[in-house]
C-alpha positions as CSV (number, residue, x, y, z in Angstrom):
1,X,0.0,0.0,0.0
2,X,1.1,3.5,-0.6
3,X,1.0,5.8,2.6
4,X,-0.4,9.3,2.0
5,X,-1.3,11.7,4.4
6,X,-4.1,14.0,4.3
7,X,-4.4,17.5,5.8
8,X,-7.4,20.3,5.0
9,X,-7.6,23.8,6.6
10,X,-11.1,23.9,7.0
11,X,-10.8,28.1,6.6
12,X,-9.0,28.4,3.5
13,X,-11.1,30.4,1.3
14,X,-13.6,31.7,3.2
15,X,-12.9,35.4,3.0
16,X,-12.6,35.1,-0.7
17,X,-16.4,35.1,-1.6
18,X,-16.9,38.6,0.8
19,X,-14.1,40.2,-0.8
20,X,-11.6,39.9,2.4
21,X,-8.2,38.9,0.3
22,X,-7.9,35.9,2.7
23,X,-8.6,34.7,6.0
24,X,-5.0,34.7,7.9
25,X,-5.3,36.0,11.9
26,X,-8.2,37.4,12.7
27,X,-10.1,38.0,9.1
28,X,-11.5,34.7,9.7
29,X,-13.3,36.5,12.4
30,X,-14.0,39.1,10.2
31,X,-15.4,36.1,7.3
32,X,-18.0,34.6,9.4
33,X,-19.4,37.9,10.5
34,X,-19.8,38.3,7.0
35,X,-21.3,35.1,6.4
36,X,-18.7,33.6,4.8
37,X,-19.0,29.4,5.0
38,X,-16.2,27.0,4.5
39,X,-15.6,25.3,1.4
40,X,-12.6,23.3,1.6
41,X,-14.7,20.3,2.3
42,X,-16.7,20.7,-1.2
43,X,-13.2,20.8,-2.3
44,X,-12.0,17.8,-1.1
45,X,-14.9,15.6,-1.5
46,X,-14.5,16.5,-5.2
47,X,-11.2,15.4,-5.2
48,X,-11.5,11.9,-3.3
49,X,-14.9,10.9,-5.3
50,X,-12.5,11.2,-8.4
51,X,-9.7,9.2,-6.5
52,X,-9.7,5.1,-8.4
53,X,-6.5,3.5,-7.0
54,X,-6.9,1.1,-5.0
55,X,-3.2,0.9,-3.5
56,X,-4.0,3.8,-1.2
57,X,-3.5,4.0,2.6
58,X,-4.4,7.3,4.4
59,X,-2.9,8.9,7.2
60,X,-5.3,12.0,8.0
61,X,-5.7,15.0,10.0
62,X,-8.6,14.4,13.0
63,X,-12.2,16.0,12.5
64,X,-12.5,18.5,10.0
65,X,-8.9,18.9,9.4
66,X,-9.6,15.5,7.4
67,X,-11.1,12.5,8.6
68,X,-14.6,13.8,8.3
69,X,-14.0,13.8,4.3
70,X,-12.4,10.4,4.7
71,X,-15.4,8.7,6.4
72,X,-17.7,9.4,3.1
73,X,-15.4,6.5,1.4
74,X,-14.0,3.6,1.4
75,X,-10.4,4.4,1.6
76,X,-8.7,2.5,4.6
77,X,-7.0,5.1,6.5
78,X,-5.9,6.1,10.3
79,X,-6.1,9.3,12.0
80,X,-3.0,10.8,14.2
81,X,-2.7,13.7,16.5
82,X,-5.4,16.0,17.9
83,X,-6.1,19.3,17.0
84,X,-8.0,22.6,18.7
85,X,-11.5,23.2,18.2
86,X,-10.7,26.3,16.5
87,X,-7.8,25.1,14.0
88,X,-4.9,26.9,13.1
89,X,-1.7,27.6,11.5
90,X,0.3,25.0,14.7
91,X,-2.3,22.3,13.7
92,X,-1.4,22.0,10.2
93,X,2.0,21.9,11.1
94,X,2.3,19.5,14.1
95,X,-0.3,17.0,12.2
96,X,2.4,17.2,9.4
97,X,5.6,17.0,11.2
98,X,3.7,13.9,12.8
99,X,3.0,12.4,9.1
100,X,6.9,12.9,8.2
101,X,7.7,10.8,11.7
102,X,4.9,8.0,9.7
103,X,7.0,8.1,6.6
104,X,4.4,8.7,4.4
105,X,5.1,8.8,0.2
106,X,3.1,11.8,-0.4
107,X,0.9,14.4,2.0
108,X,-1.9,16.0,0.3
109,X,-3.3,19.2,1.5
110,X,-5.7,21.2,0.9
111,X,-5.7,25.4,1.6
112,X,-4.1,28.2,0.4
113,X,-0.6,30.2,0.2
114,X,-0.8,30.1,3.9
115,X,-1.4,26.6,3.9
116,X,1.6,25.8,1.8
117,X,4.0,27.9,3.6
118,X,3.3,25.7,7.3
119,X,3.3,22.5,5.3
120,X,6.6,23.6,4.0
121,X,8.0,24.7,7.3
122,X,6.9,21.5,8.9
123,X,8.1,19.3,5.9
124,X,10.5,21.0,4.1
125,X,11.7,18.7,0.7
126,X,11.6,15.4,3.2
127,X,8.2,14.6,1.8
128,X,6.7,15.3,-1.8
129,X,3.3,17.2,-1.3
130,X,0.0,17.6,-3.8
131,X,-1.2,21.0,-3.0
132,X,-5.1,21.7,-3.4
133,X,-6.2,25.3,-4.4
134,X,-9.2,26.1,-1.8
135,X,-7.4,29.4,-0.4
136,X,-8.2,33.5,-1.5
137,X,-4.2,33.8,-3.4
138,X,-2.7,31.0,-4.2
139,X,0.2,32.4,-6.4
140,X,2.6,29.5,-5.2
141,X,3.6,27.5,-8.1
142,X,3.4,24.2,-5.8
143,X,-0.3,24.1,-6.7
144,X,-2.1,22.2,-9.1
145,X,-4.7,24.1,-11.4
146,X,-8.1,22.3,-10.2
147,X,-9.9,19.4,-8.3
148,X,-10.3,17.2,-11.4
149,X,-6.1,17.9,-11.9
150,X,-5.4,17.3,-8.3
151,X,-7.1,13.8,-8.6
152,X,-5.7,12.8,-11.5
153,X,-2.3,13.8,-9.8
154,X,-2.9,11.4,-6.8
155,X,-4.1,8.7,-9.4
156,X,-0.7,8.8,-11.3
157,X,2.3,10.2,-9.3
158,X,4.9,7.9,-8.8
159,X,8.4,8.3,-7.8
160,X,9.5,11.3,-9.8
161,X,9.6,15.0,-8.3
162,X,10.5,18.5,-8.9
163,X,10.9,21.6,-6.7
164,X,8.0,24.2,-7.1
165,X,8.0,27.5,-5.7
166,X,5.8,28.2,-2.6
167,X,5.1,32.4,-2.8
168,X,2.9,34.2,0.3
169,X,1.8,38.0,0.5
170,X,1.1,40.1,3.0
171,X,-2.9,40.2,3.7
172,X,-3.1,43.6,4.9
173,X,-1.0,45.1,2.0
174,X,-3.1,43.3,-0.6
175,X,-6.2,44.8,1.4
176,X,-4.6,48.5,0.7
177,X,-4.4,47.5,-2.8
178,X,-0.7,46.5,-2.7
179,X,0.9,43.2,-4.2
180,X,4.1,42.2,-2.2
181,X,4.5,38.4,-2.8
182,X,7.3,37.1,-0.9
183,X,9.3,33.5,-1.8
184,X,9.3,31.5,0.9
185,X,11.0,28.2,-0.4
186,X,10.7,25.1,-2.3
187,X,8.7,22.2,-2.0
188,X,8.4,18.4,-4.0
189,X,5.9,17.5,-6.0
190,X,5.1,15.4,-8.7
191,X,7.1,15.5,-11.4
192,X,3.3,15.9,-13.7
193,X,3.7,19.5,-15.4
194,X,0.6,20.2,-17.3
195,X,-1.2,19.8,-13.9
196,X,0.8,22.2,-12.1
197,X,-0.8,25.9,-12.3
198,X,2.1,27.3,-12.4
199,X,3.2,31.0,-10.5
200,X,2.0,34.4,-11.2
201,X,4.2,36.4,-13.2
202,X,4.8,40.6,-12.3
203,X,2.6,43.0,-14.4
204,X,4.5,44.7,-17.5
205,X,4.9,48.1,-16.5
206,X,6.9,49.2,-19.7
207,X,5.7,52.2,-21.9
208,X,4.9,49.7,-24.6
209,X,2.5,47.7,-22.1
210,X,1.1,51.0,-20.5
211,X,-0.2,52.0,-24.2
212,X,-1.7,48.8,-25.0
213,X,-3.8,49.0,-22.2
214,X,-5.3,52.5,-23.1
215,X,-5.6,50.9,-26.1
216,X,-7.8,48.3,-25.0
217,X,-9.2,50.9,-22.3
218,X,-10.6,53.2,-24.9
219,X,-12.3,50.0,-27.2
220,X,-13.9,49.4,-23.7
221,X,-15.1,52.5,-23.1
222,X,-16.4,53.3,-26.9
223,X,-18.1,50.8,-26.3
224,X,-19.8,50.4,-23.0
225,X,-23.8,50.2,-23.1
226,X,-25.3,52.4,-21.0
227,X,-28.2,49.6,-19.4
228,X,-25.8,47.5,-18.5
229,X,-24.3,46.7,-15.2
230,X,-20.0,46.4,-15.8
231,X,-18.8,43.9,-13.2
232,X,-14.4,44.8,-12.9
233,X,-12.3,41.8,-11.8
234,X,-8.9,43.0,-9.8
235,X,-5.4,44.0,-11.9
236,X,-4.0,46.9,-14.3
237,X,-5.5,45.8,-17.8
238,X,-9.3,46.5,-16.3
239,X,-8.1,49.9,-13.6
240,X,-7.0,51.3,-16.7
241,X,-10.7,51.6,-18.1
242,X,-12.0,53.0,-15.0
243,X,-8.5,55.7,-15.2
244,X,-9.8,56.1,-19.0
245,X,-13.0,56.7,-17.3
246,X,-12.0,59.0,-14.5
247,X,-13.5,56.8,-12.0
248,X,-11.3,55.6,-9.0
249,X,-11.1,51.6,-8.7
250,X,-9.6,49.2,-6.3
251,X,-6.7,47.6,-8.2
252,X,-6.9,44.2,-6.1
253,X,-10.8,44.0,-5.9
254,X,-14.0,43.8,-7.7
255,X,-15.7,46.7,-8.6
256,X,-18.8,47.8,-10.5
257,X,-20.3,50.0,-13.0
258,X,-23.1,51.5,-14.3
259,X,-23.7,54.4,-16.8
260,X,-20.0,55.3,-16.3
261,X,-19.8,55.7,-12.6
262,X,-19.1,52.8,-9.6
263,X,-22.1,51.1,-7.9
264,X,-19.8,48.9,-5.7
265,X,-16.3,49.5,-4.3
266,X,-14.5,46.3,-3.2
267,X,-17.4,44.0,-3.5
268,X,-18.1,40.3,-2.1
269,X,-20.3,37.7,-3.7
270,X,-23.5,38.8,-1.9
271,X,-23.5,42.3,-3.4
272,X,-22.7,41.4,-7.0
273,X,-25.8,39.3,-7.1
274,X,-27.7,42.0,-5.6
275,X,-26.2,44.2,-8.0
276,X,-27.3,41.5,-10.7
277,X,-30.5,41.3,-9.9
278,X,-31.2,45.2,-9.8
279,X,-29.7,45.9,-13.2
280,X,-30.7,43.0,-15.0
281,X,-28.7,43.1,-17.8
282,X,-24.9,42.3,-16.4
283,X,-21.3,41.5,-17.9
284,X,-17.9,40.7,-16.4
285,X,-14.2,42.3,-17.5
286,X,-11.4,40.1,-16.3
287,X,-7.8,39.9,-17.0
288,X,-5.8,36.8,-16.5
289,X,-3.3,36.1,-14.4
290,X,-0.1,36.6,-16.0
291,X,2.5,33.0,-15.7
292,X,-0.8,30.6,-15.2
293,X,-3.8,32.5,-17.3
294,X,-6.6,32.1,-14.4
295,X,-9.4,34.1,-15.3
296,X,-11.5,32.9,-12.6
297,X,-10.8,31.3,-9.3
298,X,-7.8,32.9,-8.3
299,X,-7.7,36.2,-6.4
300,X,-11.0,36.9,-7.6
301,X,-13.4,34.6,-5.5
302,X,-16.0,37.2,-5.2
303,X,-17.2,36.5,-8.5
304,X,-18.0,33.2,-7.6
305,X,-19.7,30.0,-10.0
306,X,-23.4,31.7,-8.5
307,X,-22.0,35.0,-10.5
308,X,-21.2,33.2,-13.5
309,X,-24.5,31.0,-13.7
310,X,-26.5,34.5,-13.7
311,X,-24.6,36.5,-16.3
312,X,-23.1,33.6,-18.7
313,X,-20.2,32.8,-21.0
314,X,-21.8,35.1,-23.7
315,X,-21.6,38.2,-21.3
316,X,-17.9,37.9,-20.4
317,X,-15.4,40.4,-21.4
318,X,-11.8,39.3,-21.4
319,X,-8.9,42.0,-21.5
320,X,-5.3,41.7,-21.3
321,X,-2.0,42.3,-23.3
322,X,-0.1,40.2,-25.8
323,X,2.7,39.9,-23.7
324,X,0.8,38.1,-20.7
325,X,-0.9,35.8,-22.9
326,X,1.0,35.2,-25.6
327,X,3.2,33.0,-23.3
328,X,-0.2,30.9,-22.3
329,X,-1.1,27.7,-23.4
330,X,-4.7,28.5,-22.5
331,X,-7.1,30.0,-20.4
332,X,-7.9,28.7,-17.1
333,X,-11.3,28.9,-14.3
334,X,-11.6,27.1,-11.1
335,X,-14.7,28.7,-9.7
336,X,-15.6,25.7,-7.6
337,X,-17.9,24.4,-9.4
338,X,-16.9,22.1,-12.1
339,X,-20.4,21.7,-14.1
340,X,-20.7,26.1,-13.9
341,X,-16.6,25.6,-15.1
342,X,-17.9,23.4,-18.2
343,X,-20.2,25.9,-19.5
344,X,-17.2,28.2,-20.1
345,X,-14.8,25.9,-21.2
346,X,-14.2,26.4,-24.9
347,X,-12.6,29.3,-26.8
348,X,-13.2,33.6,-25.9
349,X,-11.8,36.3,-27.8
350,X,-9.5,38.4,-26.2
351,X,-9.0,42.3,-26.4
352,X,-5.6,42.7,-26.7
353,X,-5.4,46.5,-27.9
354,X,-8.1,49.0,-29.8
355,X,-10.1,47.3,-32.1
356,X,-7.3,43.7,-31.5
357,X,-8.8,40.4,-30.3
358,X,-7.4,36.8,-30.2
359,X,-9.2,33.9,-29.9
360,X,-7.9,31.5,-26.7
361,X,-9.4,28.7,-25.2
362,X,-10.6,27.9,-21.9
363,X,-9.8,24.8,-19.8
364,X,-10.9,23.1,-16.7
């Protein structure tokens, strides 16, 4: 049998879908006051329903740190340690320093940037990891790019590794609209590369850059309909429409607009549906991430799969520059919710300057 050990911060996420930029400290707090609810186990039921080898023996996390998502199949597994009724940070790292001492081949976990960076402190590269997306950031490299990838990593990995990058930022600078990542190390994973989501590459802030996204800004703006409801995912590409605009928008946020001026600052789930449901007529702007081409489901939670069912694959707006995504394979979205996901796979044109689309396609 191959030992694996399973560990799942049951608060990774949760400030995502009310716009908090993560749930570190005390902003989980701050989530459930905001009714935020916990969706790592969705997450890693997903994955372990998609699970088919049979040679697996698991080594979890107590309660809802993993066991509880255990106990829904029949995987033979064991549970170690103890952890607090609140969880936190020292859990995830004690239950994993106790899986190293248990030798397992492999520890899968499930969180965020956060999550990754205990897990490496804990483990360091004495034990290959398969790292789950279920936090707010997730711009570590270690990760791979959805549930249906990070089953069909535990389904094939084998003895071969490689070093990934694990990346953190500081919450409350991201909160002031300010990206400082930091690198805080290496981790193994496996060695399965078109699974791996890959890290976020900086902005372009050359002149060259700069124009193309007036460029793009003022093919926006030329032509924005007045009854409809504009709903801005975070980054530079879609700031510069509001700058062509005059308007003032959160460069790390979601924002809206209607007839040329914001209806919502910094916006959470809840208030875009609201939002939805006043105007009517709705469509999204995005940009992807530069280095891994996520258009939805990474740093942009707030426009969750609910979002996406109301306004529709028809109604989104993709902007960006040649430079970010001419070095994509593809276009990628991780909402959560992998039917919502399939009704947006295929190909969108992107704006890529005035009057300049190409056509890229969109994976799940």
């Amino acid at each position: 049998m191959v030992k694996v050990g399973l560990i799942v911060n049951p608060i990774a996420g949760m400030g995502g879908k009310v716009g908090l930029k993560g749930t570190d400290g005390e902003m989980y707090k701050r989530a459930v006051e905001l009714g935020a609810e916990p969706i790592t186990s969705t997450r890693i039921e997903g994955v372990l329903k998609l699970v088919k080898r049979k040679d697996l023996y698991f080594i979890s996390a107590p309660g809802a740190m993993g066991e509880n998502y255990l106990k829904k199949f029949d995987f033979e597994y064991e549970v170690i340690g103890e952890i607090d009724k609140e969880t936190s940070r020292e859990d995830t790292k004690r239950i994993a320093k106790l899986l190293v001492d248990k030798k397992v081949e492999a520890i899968i976990f499930v969180g965020g940037d956060g999550t990754a960076r205990d897990v490496l402190d804990a483990v360091g590269m004495n034990v290959p990891v398969i790292a789950i997306p279920s936090g707010v950031k997730m711009f570590s490299s270690a990760f791979v790019f959805s549930a249906n990838a990070a089953s069909e990593m535990i389904n094939t990995f084998g003895s071969d590794f490689l070093e990934k990058e694990v990346l953190d930022i500081d919450e409350d600078a991201f909160r002031d609209n300010v990206l400082d990542a930091k690198y805080y190390g290496t981790v193994l994973v496996p060695n399965i590369e078109k699974l791996l989501q890959g890290k976020k590459s900086a902005s372009n802030v050359s002149g060259s850059a700069v124009d193309k996204k007036k460029g793009v800004a003022k093919y926006i703006i030329e032509n924005i309909e007045d009854d409809c409801l504009y709903i801005l995912g975070p980054g530079t590409t879609v700031k510069a429409i509001t700058d062509g605009l005059g308007v003032s928008k959160t460069l790390l946020g979601v924002d809206a607009l209607f007839k040329n001026e914001l209806v919502g600052i910094d916006i959470g789930e809840k208030e875009i549906l609201k939002l939805i449901d006043k105007y009517k007529k709705a469509k999204i702007i995005v940009t992807p991430i530069g280095g891994n081409g996520f258009i939805f489901g990474r740093g942009s939670r707030q426009i969750s799969s609910e979002v996406l069912k109301k306004v529709g694959k028809d109604n989104l707006i993709i902007v960006s520059t040649i430079d970010k995504v001419g070095s994509l394979e593809c276009l990628r979205i991780d909402s959560g919710d992998y039917e919502v996901d399939k009704t947006i796979e295929g190909n969108l044109n992107v704006i890529i300057d005035y009057n300049e689309e190409i056509m890229m396609e969109v994976v799940c």
